[in-house]
C-alpha positions as CSV (number, residue, x, y, z in Angstrom):
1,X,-0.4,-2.2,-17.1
2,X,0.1,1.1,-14.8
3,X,-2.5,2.6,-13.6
4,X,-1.9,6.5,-11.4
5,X,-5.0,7.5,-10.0
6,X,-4.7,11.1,-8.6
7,X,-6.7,11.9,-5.1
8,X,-9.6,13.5,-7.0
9,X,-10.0,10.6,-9.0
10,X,-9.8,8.2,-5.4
11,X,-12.0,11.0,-4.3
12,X,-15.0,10.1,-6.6
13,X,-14.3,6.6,-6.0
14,X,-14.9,6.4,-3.2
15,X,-17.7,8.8,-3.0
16,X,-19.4,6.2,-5.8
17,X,-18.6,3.1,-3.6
18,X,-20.7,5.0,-0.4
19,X,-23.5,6.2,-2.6
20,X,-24.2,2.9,-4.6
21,X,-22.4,0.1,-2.3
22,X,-23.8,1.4,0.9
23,X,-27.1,2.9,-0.3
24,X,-25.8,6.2,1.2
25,X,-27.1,9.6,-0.1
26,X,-24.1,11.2,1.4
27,X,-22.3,13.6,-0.7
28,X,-19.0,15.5,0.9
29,X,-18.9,16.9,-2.2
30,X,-22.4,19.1,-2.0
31,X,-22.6,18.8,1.5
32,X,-19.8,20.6,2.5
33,X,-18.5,17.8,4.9
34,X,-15.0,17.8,6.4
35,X,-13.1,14.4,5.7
36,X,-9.5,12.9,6.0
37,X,-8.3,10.0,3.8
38,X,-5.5,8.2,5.6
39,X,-3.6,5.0,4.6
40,X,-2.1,2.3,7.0
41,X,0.6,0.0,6.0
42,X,2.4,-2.7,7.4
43,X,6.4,-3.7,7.0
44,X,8.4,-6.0,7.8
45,X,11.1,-5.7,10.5
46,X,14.4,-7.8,9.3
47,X,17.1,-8.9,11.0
48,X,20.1,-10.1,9.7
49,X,20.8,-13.6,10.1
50,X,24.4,-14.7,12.0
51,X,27.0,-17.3,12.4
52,X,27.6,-18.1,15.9
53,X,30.9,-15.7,15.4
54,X,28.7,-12.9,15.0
55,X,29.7,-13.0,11.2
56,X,26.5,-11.8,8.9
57,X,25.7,-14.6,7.0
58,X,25.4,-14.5,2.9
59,X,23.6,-16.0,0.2
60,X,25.9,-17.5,-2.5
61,X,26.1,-13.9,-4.2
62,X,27.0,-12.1,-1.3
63,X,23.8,-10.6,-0.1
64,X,23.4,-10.8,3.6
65,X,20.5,-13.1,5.0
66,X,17.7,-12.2,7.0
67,X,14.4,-12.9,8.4
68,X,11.7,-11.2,9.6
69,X,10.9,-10.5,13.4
70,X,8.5,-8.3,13.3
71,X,6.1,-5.8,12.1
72,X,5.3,-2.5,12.4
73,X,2.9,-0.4,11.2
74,X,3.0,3.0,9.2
75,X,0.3,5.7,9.0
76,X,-0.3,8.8,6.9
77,X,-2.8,10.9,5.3
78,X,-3.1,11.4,1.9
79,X,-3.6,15.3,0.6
80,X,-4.4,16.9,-2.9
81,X,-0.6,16.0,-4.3
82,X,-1.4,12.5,-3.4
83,X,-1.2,9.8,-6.0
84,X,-1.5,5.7,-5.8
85,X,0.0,4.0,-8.7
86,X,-0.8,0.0,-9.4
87,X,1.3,-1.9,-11.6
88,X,-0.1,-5.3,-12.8
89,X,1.1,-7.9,-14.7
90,X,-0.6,-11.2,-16.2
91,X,0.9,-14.3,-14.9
92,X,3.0,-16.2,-17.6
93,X,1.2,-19.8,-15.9
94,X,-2.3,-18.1,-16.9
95,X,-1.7,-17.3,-20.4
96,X,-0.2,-20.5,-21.6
């Protein structure tokens, strides 16, 4: 399944989560309040793993090894073009 939910449609989600989760009667929507939606993400920082030669080491099919050292984080704000898409797929182990 793949779901695209546009930033209206996150809009008036969360809007519904404050008013009914949080037993706010806040509106941004009627009461002309300024807001900023902004998403925070975290990567990994890889490096690739070496042989004491300072040759990159490989996996059997030739893709170089690595590991993670690290992470770091990555911020942005999301504007009217924004979109979040969510892919899911059921498990094979849950449906047998």
């Amino acid at each position: 399944m793949h779901i695209k939910l546009g930033m209206y449609d996150l809009e008036k989600a969360l809007m519904k989560y404050i008013q009914e989760e949080m037993k706010s009667n806040l509106d941004w929507f009627k009461d002309s309040i300024y807001y900023e939606i902004n998403v925070e993400i975290q990567q990994p920082v890889e490096e690739q793993l070496k042989h004491k030669n300072g040759k990159v080491m490989k996996t059997e099919y030739g893709q170089p090894l690595s590991k993670v050292v690290g992470w770091e984080t990555k911020s942005f704000s999301l504007d009217d073009g924004s979109e979040i898409e969510i892919y899911l797929e059921r498990n094979a182990e849950v449906t047998s």
